[in-house]
Residue frames as qw, qx, qy, qz and C-alpha x, y, z in Angstrom:
[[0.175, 0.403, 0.882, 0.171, 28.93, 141.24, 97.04],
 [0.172, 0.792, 0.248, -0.530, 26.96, 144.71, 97.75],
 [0.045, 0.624, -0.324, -0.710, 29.31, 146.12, 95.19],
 [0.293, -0.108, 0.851, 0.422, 28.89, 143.41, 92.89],
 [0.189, 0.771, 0.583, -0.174, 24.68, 143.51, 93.29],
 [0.001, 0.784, 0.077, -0.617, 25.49, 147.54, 92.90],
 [0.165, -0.419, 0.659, 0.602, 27.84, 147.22, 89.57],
 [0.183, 0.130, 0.934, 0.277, 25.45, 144.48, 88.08],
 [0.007, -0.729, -0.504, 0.464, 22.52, 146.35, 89.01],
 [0.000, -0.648, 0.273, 0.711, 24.03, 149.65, 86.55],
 [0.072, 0.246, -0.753, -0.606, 25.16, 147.74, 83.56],
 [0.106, 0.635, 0.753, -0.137, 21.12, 146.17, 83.83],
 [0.027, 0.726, 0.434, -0.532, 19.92, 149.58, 83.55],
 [0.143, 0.533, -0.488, -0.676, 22.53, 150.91, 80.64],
 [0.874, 0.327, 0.358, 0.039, 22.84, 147.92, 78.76],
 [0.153, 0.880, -0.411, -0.183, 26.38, 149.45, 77.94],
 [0.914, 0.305, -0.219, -0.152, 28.16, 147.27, 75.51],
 [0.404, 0.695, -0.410, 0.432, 31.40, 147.77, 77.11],
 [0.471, -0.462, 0.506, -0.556, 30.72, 147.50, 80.70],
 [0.932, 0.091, 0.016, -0.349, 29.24, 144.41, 79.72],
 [0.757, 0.510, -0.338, 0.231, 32.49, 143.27, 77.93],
 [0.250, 0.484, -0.593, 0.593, 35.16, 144.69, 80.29],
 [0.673, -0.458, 0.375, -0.443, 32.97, 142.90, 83.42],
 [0.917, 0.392, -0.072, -0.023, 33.30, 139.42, 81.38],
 [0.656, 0.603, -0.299, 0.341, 36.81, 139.89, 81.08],
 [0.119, -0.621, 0.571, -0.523, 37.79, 141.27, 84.50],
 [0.819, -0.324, 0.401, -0.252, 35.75, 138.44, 86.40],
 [0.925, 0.321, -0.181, 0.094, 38.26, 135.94, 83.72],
 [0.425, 0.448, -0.578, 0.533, 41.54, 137.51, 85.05],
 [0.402, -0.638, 0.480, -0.448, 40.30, 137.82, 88.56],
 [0.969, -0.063, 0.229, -0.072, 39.86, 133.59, 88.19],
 [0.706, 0.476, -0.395, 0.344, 43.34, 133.77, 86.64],
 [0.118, -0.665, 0.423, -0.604, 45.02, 136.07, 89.14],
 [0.648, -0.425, 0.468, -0.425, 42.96, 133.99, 92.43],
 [0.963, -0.013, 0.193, -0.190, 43.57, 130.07, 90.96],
 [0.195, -0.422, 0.845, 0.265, 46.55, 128.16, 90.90],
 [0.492, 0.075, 0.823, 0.274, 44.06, 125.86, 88.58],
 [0.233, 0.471, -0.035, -0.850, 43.29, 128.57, 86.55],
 [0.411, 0.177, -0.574, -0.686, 42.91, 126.43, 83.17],
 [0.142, -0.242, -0.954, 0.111, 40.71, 123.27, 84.69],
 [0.072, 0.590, 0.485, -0.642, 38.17, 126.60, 86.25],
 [0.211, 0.409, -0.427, -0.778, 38.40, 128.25, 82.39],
 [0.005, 0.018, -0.910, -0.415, 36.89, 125.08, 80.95],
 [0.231, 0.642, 0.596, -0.424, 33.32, 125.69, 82.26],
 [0.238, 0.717, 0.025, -0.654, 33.07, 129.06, 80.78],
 [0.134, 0.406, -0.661, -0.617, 34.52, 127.92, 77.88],
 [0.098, 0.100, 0.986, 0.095, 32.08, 125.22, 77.62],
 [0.022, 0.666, 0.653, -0.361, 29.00, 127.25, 78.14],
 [0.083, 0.479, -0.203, -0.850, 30.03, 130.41, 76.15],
 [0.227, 0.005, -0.612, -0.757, 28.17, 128.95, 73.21],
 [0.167, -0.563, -0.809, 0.038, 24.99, 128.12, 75.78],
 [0.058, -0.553, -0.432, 0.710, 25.05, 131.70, 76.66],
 [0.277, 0.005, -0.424, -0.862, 23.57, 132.80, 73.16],
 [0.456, -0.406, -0.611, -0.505, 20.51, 130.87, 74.07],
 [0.422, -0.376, -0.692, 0.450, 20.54, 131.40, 77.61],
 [0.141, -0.289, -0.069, 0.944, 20.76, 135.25, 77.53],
 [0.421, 0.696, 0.492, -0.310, 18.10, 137.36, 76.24],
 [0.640, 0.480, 0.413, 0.435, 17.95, 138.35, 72.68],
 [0.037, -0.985, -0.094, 0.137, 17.94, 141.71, 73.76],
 [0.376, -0.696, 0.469, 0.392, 21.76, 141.52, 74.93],
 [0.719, -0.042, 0.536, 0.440, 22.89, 139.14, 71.99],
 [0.406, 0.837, 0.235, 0.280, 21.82, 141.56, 69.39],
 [0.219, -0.968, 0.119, 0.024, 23.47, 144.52, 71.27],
 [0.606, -0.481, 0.538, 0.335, 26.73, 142.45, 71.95],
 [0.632, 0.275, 0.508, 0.517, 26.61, 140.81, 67.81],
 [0.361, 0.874, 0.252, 0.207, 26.28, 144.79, 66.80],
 [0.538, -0.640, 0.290, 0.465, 29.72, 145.88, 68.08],
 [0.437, -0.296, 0.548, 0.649, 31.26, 145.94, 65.32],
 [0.283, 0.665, 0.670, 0.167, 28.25, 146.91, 62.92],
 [0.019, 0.006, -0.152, -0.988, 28.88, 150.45, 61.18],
 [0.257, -0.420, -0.599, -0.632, 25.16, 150.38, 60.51],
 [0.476, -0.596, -0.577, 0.292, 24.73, 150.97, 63.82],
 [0.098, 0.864, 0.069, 0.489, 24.13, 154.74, 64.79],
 [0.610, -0.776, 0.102, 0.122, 25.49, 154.26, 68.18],
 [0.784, -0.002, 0.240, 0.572, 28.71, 152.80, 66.37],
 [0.352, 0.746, 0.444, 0.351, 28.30, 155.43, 63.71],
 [0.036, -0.928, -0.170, -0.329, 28.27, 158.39, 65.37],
 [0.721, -0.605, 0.211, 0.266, 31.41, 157.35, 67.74],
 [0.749, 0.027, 0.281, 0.600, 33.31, 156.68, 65.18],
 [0.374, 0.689, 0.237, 0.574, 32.78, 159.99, 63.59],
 [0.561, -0.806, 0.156, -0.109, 32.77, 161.98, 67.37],
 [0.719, -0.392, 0.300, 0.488, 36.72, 160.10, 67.61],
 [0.637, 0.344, 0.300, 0.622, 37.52, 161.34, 64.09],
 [0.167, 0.777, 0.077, 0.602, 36.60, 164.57, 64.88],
 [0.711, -0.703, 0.016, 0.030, 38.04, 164.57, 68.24],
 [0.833, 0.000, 0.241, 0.499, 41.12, 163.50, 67.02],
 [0.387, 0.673, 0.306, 0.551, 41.22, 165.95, 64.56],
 [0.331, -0.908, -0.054, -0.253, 40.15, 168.98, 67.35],
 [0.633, -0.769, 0.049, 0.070, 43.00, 167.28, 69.35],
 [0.709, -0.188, 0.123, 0.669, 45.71, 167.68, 67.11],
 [0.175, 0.729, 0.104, 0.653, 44.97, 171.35, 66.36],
 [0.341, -0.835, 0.169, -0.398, 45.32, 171.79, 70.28],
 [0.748, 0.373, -0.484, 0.260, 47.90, 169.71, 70.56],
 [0.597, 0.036, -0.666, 0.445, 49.71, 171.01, 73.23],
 [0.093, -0.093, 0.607, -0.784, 47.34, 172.92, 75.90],
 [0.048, 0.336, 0.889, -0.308, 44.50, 171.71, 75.07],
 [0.109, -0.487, -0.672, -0.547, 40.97, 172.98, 74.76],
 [0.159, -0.301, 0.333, -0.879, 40.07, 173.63, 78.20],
 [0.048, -0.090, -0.938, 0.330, 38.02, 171.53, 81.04],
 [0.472, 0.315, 0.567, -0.597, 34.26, 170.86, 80.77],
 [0.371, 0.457, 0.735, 0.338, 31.52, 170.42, 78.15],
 [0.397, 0.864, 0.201, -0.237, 30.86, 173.46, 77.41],
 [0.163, -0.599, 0.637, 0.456, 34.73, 173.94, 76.23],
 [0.196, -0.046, 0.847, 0.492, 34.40, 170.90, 73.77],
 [0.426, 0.736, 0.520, -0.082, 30.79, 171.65, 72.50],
 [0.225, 0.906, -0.017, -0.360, 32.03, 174.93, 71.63],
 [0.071, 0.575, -0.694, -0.427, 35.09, 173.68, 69.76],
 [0.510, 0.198, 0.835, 0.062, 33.50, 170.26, 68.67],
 [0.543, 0.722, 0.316, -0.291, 31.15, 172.56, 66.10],
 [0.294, -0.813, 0.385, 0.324, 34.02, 173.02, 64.56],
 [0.004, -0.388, 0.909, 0.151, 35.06, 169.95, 63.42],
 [0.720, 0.164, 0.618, -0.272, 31.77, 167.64, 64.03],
 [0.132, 0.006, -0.635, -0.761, 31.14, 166.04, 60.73],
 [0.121, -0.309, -0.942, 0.046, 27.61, 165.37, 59.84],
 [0.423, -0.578, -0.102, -0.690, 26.17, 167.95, 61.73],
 [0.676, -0.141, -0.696, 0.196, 26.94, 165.41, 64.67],
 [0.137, -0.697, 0.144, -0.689, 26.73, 166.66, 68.15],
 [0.731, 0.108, -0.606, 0.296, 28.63, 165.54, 71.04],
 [0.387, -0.908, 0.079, -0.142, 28.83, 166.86, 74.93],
 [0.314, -0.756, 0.562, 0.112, 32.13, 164.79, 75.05],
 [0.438, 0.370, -0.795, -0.196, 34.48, 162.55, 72.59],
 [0.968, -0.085, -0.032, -0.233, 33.35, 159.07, 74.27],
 [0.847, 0.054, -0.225, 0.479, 36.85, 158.08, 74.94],
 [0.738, -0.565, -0.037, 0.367, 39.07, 158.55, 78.17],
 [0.471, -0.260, 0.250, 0.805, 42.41, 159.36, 76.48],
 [0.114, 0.680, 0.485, 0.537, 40.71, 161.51, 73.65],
 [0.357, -0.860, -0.364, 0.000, 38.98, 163.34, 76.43],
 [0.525, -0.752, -0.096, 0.388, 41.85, 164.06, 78.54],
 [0.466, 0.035, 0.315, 0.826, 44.26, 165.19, 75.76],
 [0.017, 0.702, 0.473, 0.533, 41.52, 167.45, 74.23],
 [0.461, -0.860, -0.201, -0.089, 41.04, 169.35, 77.51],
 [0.434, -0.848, 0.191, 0.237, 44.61, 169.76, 78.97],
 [0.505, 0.771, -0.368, -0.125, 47.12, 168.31, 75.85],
 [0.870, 0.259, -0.398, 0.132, 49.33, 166.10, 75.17],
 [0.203, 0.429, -0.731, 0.490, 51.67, 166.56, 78.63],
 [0.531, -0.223, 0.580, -0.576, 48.94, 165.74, 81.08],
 [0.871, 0.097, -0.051, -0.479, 48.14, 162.65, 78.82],
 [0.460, 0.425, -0.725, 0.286, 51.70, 161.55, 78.79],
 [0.011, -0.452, 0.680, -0.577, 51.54, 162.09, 82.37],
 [0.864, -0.013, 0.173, -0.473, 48.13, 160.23, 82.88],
 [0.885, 0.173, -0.428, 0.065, 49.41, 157.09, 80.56],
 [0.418, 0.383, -0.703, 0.429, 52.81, 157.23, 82.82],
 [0.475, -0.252, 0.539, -0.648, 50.79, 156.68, 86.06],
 [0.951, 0.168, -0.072, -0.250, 49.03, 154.09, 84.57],
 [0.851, 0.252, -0.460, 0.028, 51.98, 152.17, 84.01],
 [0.054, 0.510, -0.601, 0.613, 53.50, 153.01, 87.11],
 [0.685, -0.236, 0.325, -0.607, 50.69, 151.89, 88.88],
 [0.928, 0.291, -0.165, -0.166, 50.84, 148.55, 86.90],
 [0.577, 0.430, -0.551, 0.423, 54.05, 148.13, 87.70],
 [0.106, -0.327, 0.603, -0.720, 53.97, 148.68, 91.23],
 [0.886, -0.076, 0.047, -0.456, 50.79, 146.05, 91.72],
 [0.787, 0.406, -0.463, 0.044, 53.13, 143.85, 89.83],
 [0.168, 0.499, -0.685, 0.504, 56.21, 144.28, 92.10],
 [0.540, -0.293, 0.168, -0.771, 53.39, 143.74, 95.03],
 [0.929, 0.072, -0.087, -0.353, 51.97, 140.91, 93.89],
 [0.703, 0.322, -0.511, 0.375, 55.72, 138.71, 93.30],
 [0.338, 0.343, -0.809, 0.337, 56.11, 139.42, 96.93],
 [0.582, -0.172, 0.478, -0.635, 53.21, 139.29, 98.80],
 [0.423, 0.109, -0.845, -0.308, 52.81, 135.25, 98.77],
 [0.312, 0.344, 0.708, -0.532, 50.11, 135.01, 102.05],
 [0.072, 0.466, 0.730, 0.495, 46.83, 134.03, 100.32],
 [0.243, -0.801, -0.469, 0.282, 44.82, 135.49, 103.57],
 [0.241, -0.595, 0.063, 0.765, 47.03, 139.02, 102.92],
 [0.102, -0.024, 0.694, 0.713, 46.91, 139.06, 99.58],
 [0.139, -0.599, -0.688, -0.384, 42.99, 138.62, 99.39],
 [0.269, -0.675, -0.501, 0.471, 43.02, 141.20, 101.79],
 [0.217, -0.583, 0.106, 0.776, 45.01, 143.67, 99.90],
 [0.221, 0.312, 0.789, 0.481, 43.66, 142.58, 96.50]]
C-alpha cells in the first residue's frame, strides 16, 4: 500500500499521460492475473468508465482526450524528437552514439528538426539503441522476452494461492 500511496502520489505531481494509462491497465491485468472471476470483477469498471469523465477532474480528461492531438506541443515535439532520433539512430546503427545527455544533445543538433531541442529521445528502445546500437537493443528486447517467458513457465506451476501472492 506504501508503494501504492508512493506511485499514486508521483503520477499526482507529473500528471504524466502515460503513467496514468499504463497504471489503469496494469491494476486491469493484476484483477485478471489474481481472479478466477475475472469477467463478473471487469463489469464494475466497465460500468463506471463512462462515470469517470464526470467524476475526474477536467484537468485529467483534457490531458487524457489530447493523446492523440498533433496540436498538442507536448505531442508535437515527441513526435518530431522520435523522427529525429530515429533518423540519428540509423546513422549509428551499429555502436551507437555513446552514454549520457551530453552524447545525444551533441548529436541530436544534428538532426533536430525545427530547431527542437531534446536532452533525450523520450522513448526507452530509441534511447538505448542510440547510445550503445542495435546489439545491446537486441540483447535488451531478448531479456525482455526471456524474462516473460520465465514468469510464464512460473506462473503454470506455482498453483499455491498463499505462494504465489507471495512471489507475485
Amino acid at each position: 500500500l506504501t508503494s501504492l500511496a508512493l506511485n499514486l502520489t508521483a503520477l499526482i505531481l507529473t500528471w504524466t499521460r502515460g503513467a496514468w494509462a499504463a497504471l489503469a491497465v496494469s491494476a486491469i491485468a493484476f484483477v485478471i492475473i489474481r481472479s478466477r472471476r475475472a469477467p463478473k470483477i471487469l463489469l464494475l469498471p466497465t460500468v463506471m468508465l463512462p462515470l469517470a469523465v464526470f467524476l475526474l477532474p477536467s484537468d485529467v480528461i483534457n490531458r487524457f482526450m489530447s493523446i492523440f492531438n498533433l496540436e498538442d506541443t507536448s505531442i508535437a515535439s515527441r513526435l518530431s524528437i522520435w523522427r529525429s532520433s530515429l533518423d540519428m539512430l540509423l546513422d549509428n546503427l551499429l555502436l551507437g552514439i555513446g552514454i549520457g545527455e551530453d552524447a545525444f544533445r551533441e548529436e541530436f543538433s544534428k538532426y533536430a528538426e525545427d530547431s527542437v531541442s531534446a536532452p533525450h529521445s523520450h522513448n526507452l528502445f530509441l534511447e538505448l539503441g542510440l547510445e550503445v546500437g542495435i546489439f545491446a537493443l537486441v540483447l535488451f528486447l531478448f531479456l525482455i522476452v526471456i524474462r516473460v517467458r520465465h514468469r510464464a513457465s512460473y506462473a503454470k506451476y506455482v498453483r499455491n494461492s498463499s505462494v504465489d501472492y507471495l512471489c507475485t
